[in-house]
LUMTI-695605 format. One record per residue (C-alpha): x, y, z; residue number from 1; residue in one letter. Coordinates in nm, 4 decimals. Each point is the difference from the previous one (the first is absolute). Layout:
N
       east      north         up   num   residuo
          X          Y          Z   NUM         A
...
This chain:
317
       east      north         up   num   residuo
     0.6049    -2.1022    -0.7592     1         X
    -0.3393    -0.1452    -0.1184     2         X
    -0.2490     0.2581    -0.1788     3         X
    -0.2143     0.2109     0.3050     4         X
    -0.3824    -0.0935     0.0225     5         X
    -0.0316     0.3322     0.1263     6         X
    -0.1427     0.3060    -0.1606     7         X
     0.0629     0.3312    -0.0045     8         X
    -0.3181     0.0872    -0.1384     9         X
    -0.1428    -0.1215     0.3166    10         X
     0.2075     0.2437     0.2240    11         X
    -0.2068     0.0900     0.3299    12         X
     0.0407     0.0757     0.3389    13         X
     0.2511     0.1875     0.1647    14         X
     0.3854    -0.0087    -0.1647    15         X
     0.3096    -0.1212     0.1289    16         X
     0.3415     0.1681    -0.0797    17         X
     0.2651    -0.1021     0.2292    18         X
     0.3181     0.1378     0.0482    19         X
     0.3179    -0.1961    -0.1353    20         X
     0.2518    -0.1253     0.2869    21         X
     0.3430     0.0573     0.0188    22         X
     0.2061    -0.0914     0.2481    23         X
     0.3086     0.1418     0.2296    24         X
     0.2165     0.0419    -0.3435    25         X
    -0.2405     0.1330    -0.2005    26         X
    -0.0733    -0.3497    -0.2117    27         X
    -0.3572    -0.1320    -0.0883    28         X
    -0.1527    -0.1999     0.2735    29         X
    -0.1857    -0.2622    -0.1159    30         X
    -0.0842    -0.1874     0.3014    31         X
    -0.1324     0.2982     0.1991    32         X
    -0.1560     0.1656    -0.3622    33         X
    -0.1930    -0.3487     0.0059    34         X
    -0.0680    -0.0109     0.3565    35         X
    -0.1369     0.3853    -0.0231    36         X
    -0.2453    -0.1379    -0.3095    37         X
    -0.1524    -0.3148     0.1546    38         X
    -0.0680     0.2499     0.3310    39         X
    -0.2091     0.2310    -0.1971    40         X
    -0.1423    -0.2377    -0.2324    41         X
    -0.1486    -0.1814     0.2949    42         X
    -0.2381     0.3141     0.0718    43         X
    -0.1305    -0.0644    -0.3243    44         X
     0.0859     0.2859    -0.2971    45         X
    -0.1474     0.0243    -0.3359    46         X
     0.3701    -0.0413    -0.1842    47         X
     0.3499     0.0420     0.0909    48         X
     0.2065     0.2764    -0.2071    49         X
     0.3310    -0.1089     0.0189    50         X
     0.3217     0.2042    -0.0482    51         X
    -0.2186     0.3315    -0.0730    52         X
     0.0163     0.3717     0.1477    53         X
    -0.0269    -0.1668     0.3832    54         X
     0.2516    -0.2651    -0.0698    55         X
     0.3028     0.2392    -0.1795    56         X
    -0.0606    -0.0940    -0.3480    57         X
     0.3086     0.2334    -0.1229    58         X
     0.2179    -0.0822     0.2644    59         X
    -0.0179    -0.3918    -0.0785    60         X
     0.2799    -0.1792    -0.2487    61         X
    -0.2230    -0.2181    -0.3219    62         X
     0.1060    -0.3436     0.2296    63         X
    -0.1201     0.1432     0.3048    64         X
    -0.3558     0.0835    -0.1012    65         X
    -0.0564    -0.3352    -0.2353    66         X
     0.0847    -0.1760     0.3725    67         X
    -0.2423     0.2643     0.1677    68         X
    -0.2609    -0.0853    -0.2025    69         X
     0.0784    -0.3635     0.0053    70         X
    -0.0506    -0.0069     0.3652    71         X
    -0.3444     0.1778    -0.0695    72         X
    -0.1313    -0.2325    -0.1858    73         X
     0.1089    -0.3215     0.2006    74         X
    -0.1370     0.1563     0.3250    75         X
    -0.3111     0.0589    -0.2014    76         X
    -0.0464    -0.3284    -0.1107    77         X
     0.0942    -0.1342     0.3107    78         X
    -0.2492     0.2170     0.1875    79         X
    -0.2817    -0.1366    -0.2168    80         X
     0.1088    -0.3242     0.0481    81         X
    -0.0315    -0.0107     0.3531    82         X
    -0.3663     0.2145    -0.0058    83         X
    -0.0897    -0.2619    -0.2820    84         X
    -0.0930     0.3343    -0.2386    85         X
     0.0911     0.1758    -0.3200    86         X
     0.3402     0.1877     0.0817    87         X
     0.0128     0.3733    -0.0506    88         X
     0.1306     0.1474    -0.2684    89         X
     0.3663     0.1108    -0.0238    90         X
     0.0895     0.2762    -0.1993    91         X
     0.3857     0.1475     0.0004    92         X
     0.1179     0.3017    -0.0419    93         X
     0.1389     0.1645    -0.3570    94         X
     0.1301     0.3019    -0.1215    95         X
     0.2947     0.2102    -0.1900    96         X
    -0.0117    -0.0056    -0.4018    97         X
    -0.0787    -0.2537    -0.2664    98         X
     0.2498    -0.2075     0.0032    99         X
     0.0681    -0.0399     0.3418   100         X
    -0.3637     0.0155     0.0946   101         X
    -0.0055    -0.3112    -0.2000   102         X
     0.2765    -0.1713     0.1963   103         X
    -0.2086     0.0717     0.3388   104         X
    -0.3103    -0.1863    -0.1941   105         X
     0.2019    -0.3303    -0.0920   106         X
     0.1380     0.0006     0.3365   107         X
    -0.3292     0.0481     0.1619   108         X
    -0.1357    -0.2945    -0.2343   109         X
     0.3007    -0.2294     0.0866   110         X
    -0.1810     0.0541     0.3746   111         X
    -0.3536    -0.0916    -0.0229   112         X
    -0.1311     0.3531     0.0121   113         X
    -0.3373     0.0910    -0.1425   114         X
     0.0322     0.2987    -0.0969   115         X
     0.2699     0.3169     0.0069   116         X
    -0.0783     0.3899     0.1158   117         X
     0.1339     0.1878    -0.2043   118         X
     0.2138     0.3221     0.1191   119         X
     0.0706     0.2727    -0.2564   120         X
     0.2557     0.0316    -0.2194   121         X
     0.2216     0.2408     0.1948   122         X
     0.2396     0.3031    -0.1401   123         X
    -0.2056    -0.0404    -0.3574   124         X
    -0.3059     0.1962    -0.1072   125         X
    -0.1239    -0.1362    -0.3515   126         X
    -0.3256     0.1749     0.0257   127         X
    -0.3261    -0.2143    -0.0279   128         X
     0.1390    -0.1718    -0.3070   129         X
     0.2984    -0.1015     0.2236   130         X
    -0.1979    -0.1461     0.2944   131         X
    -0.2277    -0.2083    -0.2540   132         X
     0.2941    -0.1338    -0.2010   133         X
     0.1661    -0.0897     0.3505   134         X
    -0.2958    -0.2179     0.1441   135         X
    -0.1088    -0.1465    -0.3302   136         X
     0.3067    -0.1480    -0.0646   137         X
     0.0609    -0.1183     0.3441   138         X
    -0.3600    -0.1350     0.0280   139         X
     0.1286    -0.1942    -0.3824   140         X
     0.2882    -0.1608     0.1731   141         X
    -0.0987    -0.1597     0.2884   142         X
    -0.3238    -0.1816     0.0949   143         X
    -0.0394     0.1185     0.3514   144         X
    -0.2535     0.2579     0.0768   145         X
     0.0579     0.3257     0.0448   146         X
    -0.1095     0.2973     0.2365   147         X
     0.1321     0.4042    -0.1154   148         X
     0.0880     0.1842     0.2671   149         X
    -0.0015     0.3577     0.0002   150         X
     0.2434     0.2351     0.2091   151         X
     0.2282     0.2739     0.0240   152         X
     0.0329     0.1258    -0.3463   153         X
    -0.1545    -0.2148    -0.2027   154         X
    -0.3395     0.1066    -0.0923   155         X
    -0.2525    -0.2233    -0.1729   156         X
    -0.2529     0.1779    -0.2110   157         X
    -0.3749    -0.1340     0.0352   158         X
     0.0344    -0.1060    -0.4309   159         X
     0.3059    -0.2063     0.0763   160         X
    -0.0874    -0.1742     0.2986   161         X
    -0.3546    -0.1085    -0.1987   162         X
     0.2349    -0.1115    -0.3220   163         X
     0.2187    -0.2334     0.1986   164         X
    -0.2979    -0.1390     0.2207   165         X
    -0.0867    -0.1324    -0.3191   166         X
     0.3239    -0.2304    -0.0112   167         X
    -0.0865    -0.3693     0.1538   168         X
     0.2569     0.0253     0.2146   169         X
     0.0014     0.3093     0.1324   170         X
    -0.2913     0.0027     0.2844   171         X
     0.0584     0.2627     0.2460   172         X
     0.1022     0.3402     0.0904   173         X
     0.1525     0.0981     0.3367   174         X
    -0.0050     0.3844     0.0915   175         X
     0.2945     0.1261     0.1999   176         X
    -0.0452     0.3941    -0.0814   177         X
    -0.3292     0.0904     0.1485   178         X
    -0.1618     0.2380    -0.2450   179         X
    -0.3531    -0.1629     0.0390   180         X
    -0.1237     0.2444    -0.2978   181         X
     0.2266    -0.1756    -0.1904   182         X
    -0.0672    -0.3262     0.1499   183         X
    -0.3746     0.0245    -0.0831   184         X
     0.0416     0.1116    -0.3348   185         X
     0.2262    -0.3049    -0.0473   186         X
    -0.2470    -0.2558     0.1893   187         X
    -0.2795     0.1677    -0.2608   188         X
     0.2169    -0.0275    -0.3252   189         X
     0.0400    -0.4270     0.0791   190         X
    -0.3479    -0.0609     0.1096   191         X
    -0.1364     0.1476    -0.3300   192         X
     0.2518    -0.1723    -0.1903   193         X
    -0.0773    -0.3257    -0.1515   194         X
     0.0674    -0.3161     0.1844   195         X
     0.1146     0.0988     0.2983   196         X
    -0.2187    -0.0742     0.2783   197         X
     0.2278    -0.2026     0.1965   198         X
     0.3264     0.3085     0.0366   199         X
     0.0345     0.0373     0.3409   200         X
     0.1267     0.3285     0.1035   201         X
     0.2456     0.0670     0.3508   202         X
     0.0634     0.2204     0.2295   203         X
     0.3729     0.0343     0.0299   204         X
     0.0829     0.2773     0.2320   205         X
     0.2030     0.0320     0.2777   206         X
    -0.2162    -0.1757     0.2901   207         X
    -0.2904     0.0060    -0.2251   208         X
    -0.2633    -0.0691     0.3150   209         X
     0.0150     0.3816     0.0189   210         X
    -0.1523     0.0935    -0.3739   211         X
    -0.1645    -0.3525    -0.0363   212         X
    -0.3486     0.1623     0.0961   213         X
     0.0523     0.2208    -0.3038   214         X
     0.1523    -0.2508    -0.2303   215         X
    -0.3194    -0.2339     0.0548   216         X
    -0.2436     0.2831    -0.0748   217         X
     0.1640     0.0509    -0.3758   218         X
    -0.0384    -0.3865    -0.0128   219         X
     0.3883    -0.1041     0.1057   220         X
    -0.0920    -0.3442     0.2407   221         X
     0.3877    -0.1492     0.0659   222         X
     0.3274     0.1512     0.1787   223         X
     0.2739    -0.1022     0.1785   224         X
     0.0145     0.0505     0.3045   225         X
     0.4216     0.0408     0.1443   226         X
    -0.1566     0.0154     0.3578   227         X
    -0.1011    -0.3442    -0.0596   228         X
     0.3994    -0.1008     0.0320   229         X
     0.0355     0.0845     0.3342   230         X
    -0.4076     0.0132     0.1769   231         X
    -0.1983    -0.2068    -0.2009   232         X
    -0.2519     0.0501     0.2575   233         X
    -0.0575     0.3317    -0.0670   234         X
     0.0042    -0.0080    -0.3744   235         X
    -0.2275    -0.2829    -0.0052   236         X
    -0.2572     0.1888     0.2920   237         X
     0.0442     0.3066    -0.2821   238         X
    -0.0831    -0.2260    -0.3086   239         X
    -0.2827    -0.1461     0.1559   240         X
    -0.1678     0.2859     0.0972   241         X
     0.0340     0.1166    -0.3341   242         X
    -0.1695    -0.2765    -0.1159   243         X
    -0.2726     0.0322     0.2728   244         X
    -0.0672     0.3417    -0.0614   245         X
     0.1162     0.0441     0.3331   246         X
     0.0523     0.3793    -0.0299   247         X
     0.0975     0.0422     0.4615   248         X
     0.2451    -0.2572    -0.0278   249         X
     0.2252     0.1373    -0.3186   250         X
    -0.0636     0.3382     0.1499   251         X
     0.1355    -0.1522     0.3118   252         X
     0.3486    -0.1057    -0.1665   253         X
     0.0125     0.3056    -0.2018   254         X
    -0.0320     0.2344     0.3042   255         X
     0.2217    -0.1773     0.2265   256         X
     0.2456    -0.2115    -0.2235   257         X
     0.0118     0.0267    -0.3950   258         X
     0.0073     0.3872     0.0192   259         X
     0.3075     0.0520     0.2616   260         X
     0.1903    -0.2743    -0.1600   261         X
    -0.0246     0.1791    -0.3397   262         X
     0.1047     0.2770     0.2242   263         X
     0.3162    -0.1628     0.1142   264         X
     0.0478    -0.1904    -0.3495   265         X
     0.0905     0.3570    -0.1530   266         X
     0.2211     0.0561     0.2241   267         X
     0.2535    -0.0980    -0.1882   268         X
     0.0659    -0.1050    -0.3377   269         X
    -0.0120    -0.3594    -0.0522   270         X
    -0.2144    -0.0810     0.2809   271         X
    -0.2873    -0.1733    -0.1644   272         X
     0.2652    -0.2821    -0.0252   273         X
     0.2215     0.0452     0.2489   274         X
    -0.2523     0.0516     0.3226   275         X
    -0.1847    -0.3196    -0.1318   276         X
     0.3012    -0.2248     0.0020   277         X
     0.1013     0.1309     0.3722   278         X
    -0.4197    -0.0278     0.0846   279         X
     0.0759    -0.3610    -0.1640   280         X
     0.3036    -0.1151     0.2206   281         X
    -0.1629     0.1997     0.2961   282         X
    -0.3091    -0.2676    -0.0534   283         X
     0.2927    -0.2839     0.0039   284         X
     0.0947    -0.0383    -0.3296   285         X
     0.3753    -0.0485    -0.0664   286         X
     0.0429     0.1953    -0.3348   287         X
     0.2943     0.2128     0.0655   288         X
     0.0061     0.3312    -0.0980   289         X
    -0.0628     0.1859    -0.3528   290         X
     0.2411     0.0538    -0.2714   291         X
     0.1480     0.3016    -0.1093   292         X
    -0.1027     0.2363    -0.1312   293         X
    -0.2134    -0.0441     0.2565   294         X
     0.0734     0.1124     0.3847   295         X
    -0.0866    -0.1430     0.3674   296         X
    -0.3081     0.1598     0.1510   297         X
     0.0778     0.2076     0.3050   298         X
    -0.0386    -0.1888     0.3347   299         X
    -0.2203     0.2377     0.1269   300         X
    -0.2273    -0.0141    -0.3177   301         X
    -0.0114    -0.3450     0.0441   302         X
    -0.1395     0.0149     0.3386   303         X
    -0.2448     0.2337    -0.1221   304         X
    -0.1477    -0.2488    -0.2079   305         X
     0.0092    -0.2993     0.2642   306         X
    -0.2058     0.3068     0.2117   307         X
    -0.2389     0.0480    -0.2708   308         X
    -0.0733    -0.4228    -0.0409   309         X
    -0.0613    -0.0144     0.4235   310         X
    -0.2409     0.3580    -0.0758   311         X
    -0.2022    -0.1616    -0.2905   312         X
    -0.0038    -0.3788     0.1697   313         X
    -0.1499     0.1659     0.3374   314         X
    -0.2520     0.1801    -0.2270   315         X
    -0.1164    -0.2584    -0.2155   316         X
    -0.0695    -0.1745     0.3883   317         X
């Protein structure tokens, strides 16, 4: 795969992270994972992160997410191609501890990616110390860029996030927890560090449209949107009246769409992957069902959703 031209540092817009396909026996999907990338990458994201939360990172086998990332990459570059433009960056998903952490990043580089985000090191708590001797040495070992992401119990202090953010490498910080105290204190500790005026900070919560008003006032620009999998149209009418200042239309979506579907996304456990991938094949994507540990959705729940897209589609005129 020949070296990316794309940049990380230049991440923008709103971000893509599909779910992976799998078909009637459970197996990776490529030709319907690729078909379900070049659909969304034709309504124009900032990035595609492949094989992360949204597209069952832990549930994939190490040859099964080089291929998923693969197929990123080619449909990026093939995208660009055809709109004769600088193809998004691709950054794959990465996780566990050290040493297999480090397998994830040489796979990801055998695939083009740009850039990995970096899950925590699960089932091991090594303090501070721990967290910076993790991401140091896996920022040493591969050149690929790298984004922390903090969630569940892993807990960045403001002092170690501002330490790292001084590693070339290392040049962003996704927030899955939503302690924006904390978050502020950490987005204040890097922009009074030295030489680091181009981190870029993310909003990584669970359909993030709903505290990305919040997240933008403590001076958090980016998230992913999951939405965007299955109604691009109404992430993209929610991202762009974010960027307008449009304060009616995102109350709009809130009121009669983001709220209720966080509603119905808790649920049940597992929902904020398994409702997007049945919103996904509901939208006409063939990408089979989720892997356990994960379940099914409910039928009903499902319909639910499909309700809410008609509710927020008629409002939106």
């Amino acid at each position: 795969m020949p070296p990316s031209t794309a940049s990380t540092h230049r991440l923008d817009g709103l971000l893509f992270f599909p779910v992976t396909a799998f078909d009637a026996d459970g197996r990776f999907a490529l030709g319907a994972y690729r078909e379900h990338v070049e659909a969304r990458l034709a309504d124009g994201p900032g990035a595609v992160f492949a094989a992360c939360g949204t597209g069952e990172f832990p549930a994939l086998a190490p040859t099964e997410y080089e291929q998923c990332v693969s197929v990123a990459v080619q449909a990026a570059a093939e995208a660009a191609e055809v709109g004769d433009a600088r193809r998004v960056p691709v950054i794959g998903g990465c996780g566990y501890g050290t040493a297999l952490a480090l397998e994830y990043a040489r796979a990801a580089e055998n695939a083009g990616a740009d850039g990995l985000l970096v899950l925590p090191p699960y089932s091991s708590d090594g303090g501070q110390d721990g967290l910076l001797r993790h991401y140091t040495a896996l920022a040493e070992a591969t050149p690929l860029d790298l984004i922390l992401y903090q969630r569940d119990n892993t807990v960045f202090a403001p002092e170690t996030v501002a330490e790292l953010a001084q590693v070339p490498n290392i040049i962003g910080f996704k927030d899955g927890r939503g302690d924006l105290d904390l978050m502020l204190r950490i987005v204040s500790a890097v922009r009074t560090a030295p030489d680091t005026s181009k981190f870029l900070f993310f909003n990584g919560m669970p359909t993030a449209e709903m505290t990305q008003l919040a997240y933008r006032a403590i001076g958090v620009p980016l998230y992913s949107s999951a939405v965007f999998c299955f109604a691009p149209d109404l992430a993209l009418a929610f991202h762009g009246a974010l960027e307008a200042e449009d304060r009616k239309t995102t109350d709009t979506l809130i009121d009669v769409f983001f709220r209720p579907y966080v509603q119905l996304r808790h649920v049940r456990p597992g929902y904020a992957v398994s409702l997007v991938k049945a919103a996904t094949r509901a939208a006409g994507h063939s990408v089979g069902a989720v892997r356990a540990p994960l379940t099914e959705p409910a039928p009903e729940h499902v319909a639910e959703l499909l309700a809410l897209l008609d509710r927020a589609r008629e409002a939106l005129g």
